[in-house]
Steps between C-alpha positions, in 0.01 A plus 500: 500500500647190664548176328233363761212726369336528150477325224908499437539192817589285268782692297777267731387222356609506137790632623613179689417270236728711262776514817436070475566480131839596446654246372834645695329410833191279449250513775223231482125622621151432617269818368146497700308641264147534635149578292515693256843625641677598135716188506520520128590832452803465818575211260553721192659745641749337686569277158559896281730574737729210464492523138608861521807396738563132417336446174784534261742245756216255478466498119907453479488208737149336274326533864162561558235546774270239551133669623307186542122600514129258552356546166569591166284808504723645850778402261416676183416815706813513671700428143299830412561733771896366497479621105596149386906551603683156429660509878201418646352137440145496601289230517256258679667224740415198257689710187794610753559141617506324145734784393732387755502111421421436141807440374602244797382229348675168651426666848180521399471182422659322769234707738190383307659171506582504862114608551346279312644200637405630847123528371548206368574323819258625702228431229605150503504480886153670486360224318725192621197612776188503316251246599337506159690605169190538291382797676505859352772586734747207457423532093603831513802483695583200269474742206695781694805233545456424128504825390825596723672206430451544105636913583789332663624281231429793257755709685739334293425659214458853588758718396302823561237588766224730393266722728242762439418725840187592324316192366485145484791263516441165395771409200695161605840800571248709690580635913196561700438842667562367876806287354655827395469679813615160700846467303601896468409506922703157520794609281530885664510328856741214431708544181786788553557527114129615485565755766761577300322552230232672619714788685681580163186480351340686700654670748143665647202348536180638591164313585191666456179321710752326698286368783295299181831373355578118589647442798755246346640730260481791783686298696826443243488816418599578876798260466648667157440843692691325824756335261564823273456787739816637387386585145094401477189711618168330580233766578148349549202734490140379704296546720435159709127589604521468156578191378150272363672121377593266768808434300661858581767483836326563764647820703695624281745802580506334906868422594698606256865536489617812730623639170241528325293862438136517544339820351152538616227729260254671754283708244229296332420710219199344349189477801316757679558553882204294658635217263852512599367488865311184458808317342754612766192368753482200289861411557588689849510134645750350217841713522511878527480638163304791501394708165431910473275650251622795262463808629202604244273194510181540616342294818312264212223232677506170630170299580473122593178393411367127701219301343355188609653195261148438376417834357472539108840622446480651149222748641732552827760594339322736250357665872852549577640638143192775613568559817898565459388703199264730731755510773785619282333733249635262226266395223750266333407261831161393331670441147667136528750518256663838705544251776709216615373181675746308654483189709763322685418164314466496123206250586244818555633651151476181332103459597445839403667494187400184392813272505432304766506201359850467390629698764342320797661110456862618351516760836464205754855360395731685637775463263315619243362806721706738444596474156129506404414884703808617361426394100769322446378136516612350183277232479233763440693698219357228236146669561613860601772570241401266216117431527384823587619710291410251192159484587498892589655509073179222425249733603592793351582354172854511488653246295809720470513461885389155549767350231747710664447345882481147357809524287691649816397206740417177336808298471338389193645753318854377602737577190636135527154325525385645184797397347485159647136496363401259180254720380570857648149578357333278628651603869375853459152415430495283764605771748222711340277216613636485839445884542161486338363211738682687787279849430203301417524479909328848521278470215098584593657738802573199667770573759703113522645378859875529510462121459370463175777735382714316609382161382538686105850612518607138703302316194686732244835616645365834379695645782787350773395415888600544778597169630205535793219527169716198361395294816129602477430478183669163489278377798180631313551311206667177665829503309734471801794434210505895515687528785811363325498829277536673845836621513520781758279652741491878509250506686556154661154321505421347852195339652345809667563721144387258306118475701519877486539530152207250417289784715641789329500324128132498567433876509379680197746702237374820602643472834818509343427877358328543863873417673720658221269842616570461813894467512486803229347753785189503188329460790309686814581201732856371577696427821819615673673251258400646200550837561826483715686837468223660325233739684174628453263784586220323666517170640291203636621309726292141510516318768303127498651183646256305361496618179878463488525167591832504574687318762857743547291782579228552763386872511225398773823394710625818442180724611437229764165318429708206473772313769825492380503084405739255686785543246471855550554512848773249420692678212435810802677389751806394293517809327399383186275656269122499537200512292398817644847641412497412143103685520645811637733516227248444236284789680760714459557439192205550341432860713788554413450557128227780545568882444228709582233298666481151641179297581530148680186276467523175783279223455435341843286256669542768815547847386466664854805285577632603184475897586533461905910319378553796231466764775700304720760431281504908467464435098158699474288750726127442550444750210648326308299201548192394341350141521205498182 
C-alpha cells in the first residue's frame, strides 16, 4: 500500500517535524493541521521522539521545549500524554510570556512608563477638545488620566511586578493581561539580549492554535526565528480556516521563508464521509486544503433544514432533533442532552440558557469580547470564582465551605491587618457581619442583581474589585473620592466598558451559574468557541442573523439573501477580509466539530433563496434539503 492510500497518509508528517527538531539542524515549520486531523497526537509523538534522541543533551544544557497551547485544559492534556517530563514546558500564551519577563523588572518599568505617558497624552489631547467637561465622557476620561497619572508616579516604588494569567490583577504592582503580551512581543522583536535569552531558553518552540495567537507576539516570534535560525526552531501548528478572534494574523503560513517545511495532515480522523465533503465544499473557494475520511467510517448524514425567521423555534428545532433521528436510525437524536447545539454567536446560547443579560451589553465592546467567550475575563472572576461557589456552600449548608472561600479571598483576613487591628475581636465579628448581610442577599429564594452584590462587598470591603466595580460602585453612591484608591487598571475602565457594565451589573445572580455552565460544556448549547478542538456525535448547526445580532458576521451574506454591504465590496476589491469570509470560517467551524451526523437549521426571511444558493454553492443536493 502506497503512502497516498489508507489511513497511514499521514505517517510523513510526524516524521518531518521530528527531521525539524534536531537541535543539530533546526528547521522552523508551519503544520496545517485540518479538522479533526490528529494534530495533537503528531504533536506527541514527534515530542517522545526527541526525548528519546535529545532528551538527556537538553537536561545537561537546563533547556527545555516550550509547547505553547490556547487554554489550560489543551495544556494539562498535553502535560499528560507527554508523562509530565521536565524538558517540555507547556503552557498557555499568557503563563509562557510572564515566564519570560518577570524577573526584568526596570525594563518593565520603563515600558509601562513609556505607555502610560503616551495614554496620558492623548487623554489630555482628547479632552483639551471637549466642548463640555461635565459630561459622562469628559468625567471619565478625567478619571482615566487620574488614575494613570497616580500608576505613573507609583512606578517609583515598585520593586516587583506581579501577574496572575488566571484571575484578576488589580494590586498597585499588578501587569494587566494585554500589557503582558504587549512587552514580551515588544522585547522578543527589539531587544537582542531577549532573543538571547529566549534561544538558550528555549531553543524550540511550538504554538498550538496558532492562527488564534496574537498577531503581535506572532509576529516577534518570526524575527527571533529570522535572528536565531542557526540554533532556534519555531514550528506553528493551525489551520487558518480556523482561526475565530480578530486578533489572530491574518494568513498565516502565506509567504514564508523558502526554508521553512510545511507538513500537511490529509486524514481527518474524527467525521464521517458526507461530513468531510461538506467542509472541503465549504472551503474549496479559500486555499486548497482538502481532507480524506478513514478508510472505515461510514457515509454518516448531513441535512440543512430552512425555516422562516418567524416560526416558533423551540418546536422547530424539536421537528428537526425527530426528523435526523428517523433519518439516521439514531434514537439518541430525540434525547437533548446526547446532542450538541452550537451557534456561531454565543448570543443564541445565551437566550436559551438564560444569561442573556450579562452576556448581551459586555459582548458589544469589543475589547472585552473575546476575553468574555473564552472565560477568562477577570472582571467577572469576583462572581464566578468567589461568589458562586459561596453561595453554592450557603445553600447546602456548608459552613465548613463557606468559611473556607471567605478566608481565601477577603483581604480582610490579611495577616498584617489583623495585627494592625485595635481590637482583633472586634474585626472578626465584624467580618461575620459583613458575610451575614452579604448571604442575607438570597434569603426568601430571592435571587439579587449582580448590582446589589456588589453594592455589599463595596460597603464592606468584604472582598477586593476590580478597578471597573471601583468606578461603578463609586458613581452609584456619589463618592467620586474613590477614584483616588484606583491604582491600576487590569482591566482598564473606559467609557464604552463602563455603560456596559451598568447593563450587565443589572442581570440577576443566577445568570452567573447560567454562564459558568456554559463555558464548562455542562451544557447542550455552546458555539465553535467553546468547544474548539473538541467534537461531538451529533450536531446542530444554528444559523439566525437576527438572533445573533452580531455585526462581524453575516451568515445571510454568506447564503445570499443579503448584498454584500459597501465596505464589503470595498475590503473585496483590496483583498482584504470580508464579513462573509470571517462567516465561512465560523461555518466551518462549527460543522466541523460533528462526528457522525450533522444537521444545519437556517433562519431566513427567504428560505427558497436560502436552498436555491446551497445547491449552487454545491454544499447540499436537493435531498438534502428541506424548508419546514
Amino acid at each position: 500500500m502506497s503512502l497516498n492510500d489508507g489511513n497511514n497518509v499521514d505517517d510523513n508528517v510526524d516524521f518531518q517535524i521530528s527531521e525539524c527538531l534536531n537541535p543539530k539542524s533546526p528547521k522552523s515549520f508551519f503544520l496545517f493541521a485540518g479538522a479533526g486531523s490528529g494534530k495533537t497526537r503528531s504533536l506527541v509523538a514527534a515530542l517522545t521522539d526527541f526525548k528519546t534522541n535529545h532528551g538527556n543533551k537538553f537536561i545537561l544544557n537546563n533547556q527545555k521545549i516550550a509547547i505553547i497551547t490556547y487554554t489550560n485544559a489543551a495544556a494539562d492534556e498535553i502535560k499528560q500524554r507527554l508523562m509530565f517530563d521536565q524538558i517540555f514546558y507547556v503552557s498557555t500564551i499568557h503563563s509562557y510570556a510572564w515566564e519570560l519577563i518577570q524577573l526584568f523588572t526596570l525594563d518593565i518599568k520603563s515600558y509601562v512608563q513609556t505607555k502610560l505617558i503616551e495614554d496620558i497624552k492623548d487623554l489630555e489631547l482628547a479632552q483639551s477638545k471637549s466642548r463640555n467637561l461635565q459630561n459622562k465622557t469628559s468625567i471619565d476620561r478625567a478619571r482615566k488620566i487620574k488614575t494613570k497619572t497616580k500608576r505613573l508616579e507609583n512606578l517609583i516604588n515598585v520593586t516587583r511586578f506581579t501577574y496572575n494569567p488566571n484571575g484578576d490583577n488589580f494590586k498597585k504592582d499588578s501587569l494587566n493581561h494585554s500589557e503582558v503580551i504587549g512587552i514580551t512581543a515588544d522585547f522578543i522583536a527589539n531587544e537582542i539580549l531577549m532573543q538571547d535569552i529566549v534561544a538558550a531558553r528555549f531553543p524550540i518552540i511550538l504554538v498550538d492554535e496558532s492562527q488564534d495567537t496574537k498577531k503581535e507576539l506572532i509576529d516577534a516570534l518570526f524575527t527571533l526565528q529570522k535572528n536565531k535560525k542557526e540554533v532556534f526552531s519555531l514550528g506553528l501548528f493551525g489551520d487558518t480556516m480556523q482561526r475565530i478572534y480578530a486578533d489572530g494574523k491574518p494568513n498565516l503560513g502565506e509567504s514564508l521563508p523558502p526554508d521553512w517545511v510545511l507538513p500537511v495532515k490529509k486524514m481527518n480522523h474524527r467525521s464521517n464521509k458526507r461530513i468531510i465533503k461538506l467542509i472541503n465544499d465549504i472551503r474549496q473557494d479559500v486555499d486548497e486544503q482538502k481532507q480524506q475520511p478513514r478508510k472505515e467510517k461510514s457515509e454518516g448524514v448531513v441535512r440543512l433544514f430552512i425555516a422562516d425567521r418567524a416560526t416558533d423555534k423551540v418546536a422547530t428545532e424539536k421537528t428537526v432533533a425527530e426528523k435526523m433521528s428517523a433519518l439516521t436510525e439514531d434514537k439518541n437524536w430525540i434525547e437533548s442532552d446526547n446532542v450538541k447545539t452550537l451557534s456561531l454567536e454565543h448570543h443564541m446560547a445565551a437566550i436559551r440558557m438564560g444569561f442573556f443579560g450579562i452576556f448581551q451589553p459586555l459582548y458589544k465592546v469589543d475589547r472585552l469580547k473575546t476575553s468574555l467567550i473564552d472565560g477568562s475575563l477577570s472582571t467577572l472572576n469576583l462572581f464566578k470564582n468567589t461568589i458562586l461557589p459561596l453561595i453554592e456552600a450557603h445553600k447546602t449548608n456548608d459552613k465548613f465551605s463557606v468559611m473556607r472561600i471567605i478566608k481565601t479571598n477577603s483581604t480582610l483576613f490579611d495577616k498584617k491587618i489583623i495585627e494592625n487591628s485595635k481590637d482583633q475581636l472586634k474585626h472578626l465579628s465584624n467580618i461575620n457581619g459583613y458575610v451575614t448581610k452579604l448571604l442575607a442577599l438570597w434569603d426568601g429564594e430571592n435571587d439579587p442583581s449582580l448590582k446589589d452584590i456588589l453594592h455589599v462587598i463595596y460597603e464592606t470591603k468584604l472582598f477586593p474589585l476590580p478597578s471597573m466595580f471601583k468606578v461603578i460602585s463609586s458613581r452609584t453612591k456619589d463618592e467620586q473620592s474613590t477614584f483616588e484608591n484606583l491604582d491600576t487598571e487590569d482591566e482598564e475602565p473606559n467609557d464604552e466598558a463602563i455603560e456596559a457594565w451598568d447593563l450587565a451589573l443589572e442581570a440577576k445572580f443566577s445568570e452567573v451559574s447560567k454562564y459558568n455552565e456554559y463555558l464548562n460544556e455542562g451544557s447542550k448549547f455552546a458555539t465553535h468557541q467553546g468547544v474548539k478542538g473538541l467534537e461531538f456525535p451529533r450536531v446542530v448547526v444554528i444559523i439566525d442573523d437576527e438572533e445573533a445580532k452580531g455585526f462581524m458576521f453575516s451568515y445571510d451574506k454568506l447564503f445570499g439573501t443579503k448584498d454584500p454591504s459597501a465596505t464589503d465590496k470595498k475590503n473585496e476589491a483590496e483583498g482584504n477580509e470580508t464579513g462573509i469570509d470571517r462567516t465561512r470560517r465560523l461555518f466551518y467551524v462549527a460543522c466541523s466539530r460533528a462526528e457522525e451526523s450533522l444537521a444545519i437549521i437556517a433562519y431566513s426571511d427567504n428560505p427558497d433563496l436560502v436552498k436555491t444558493n446551497a445547491m449552487t454553492y454545491g454544499w447540499f443536493a436537493d435531498s438534502e434539503i428541506e424548508i419546514i
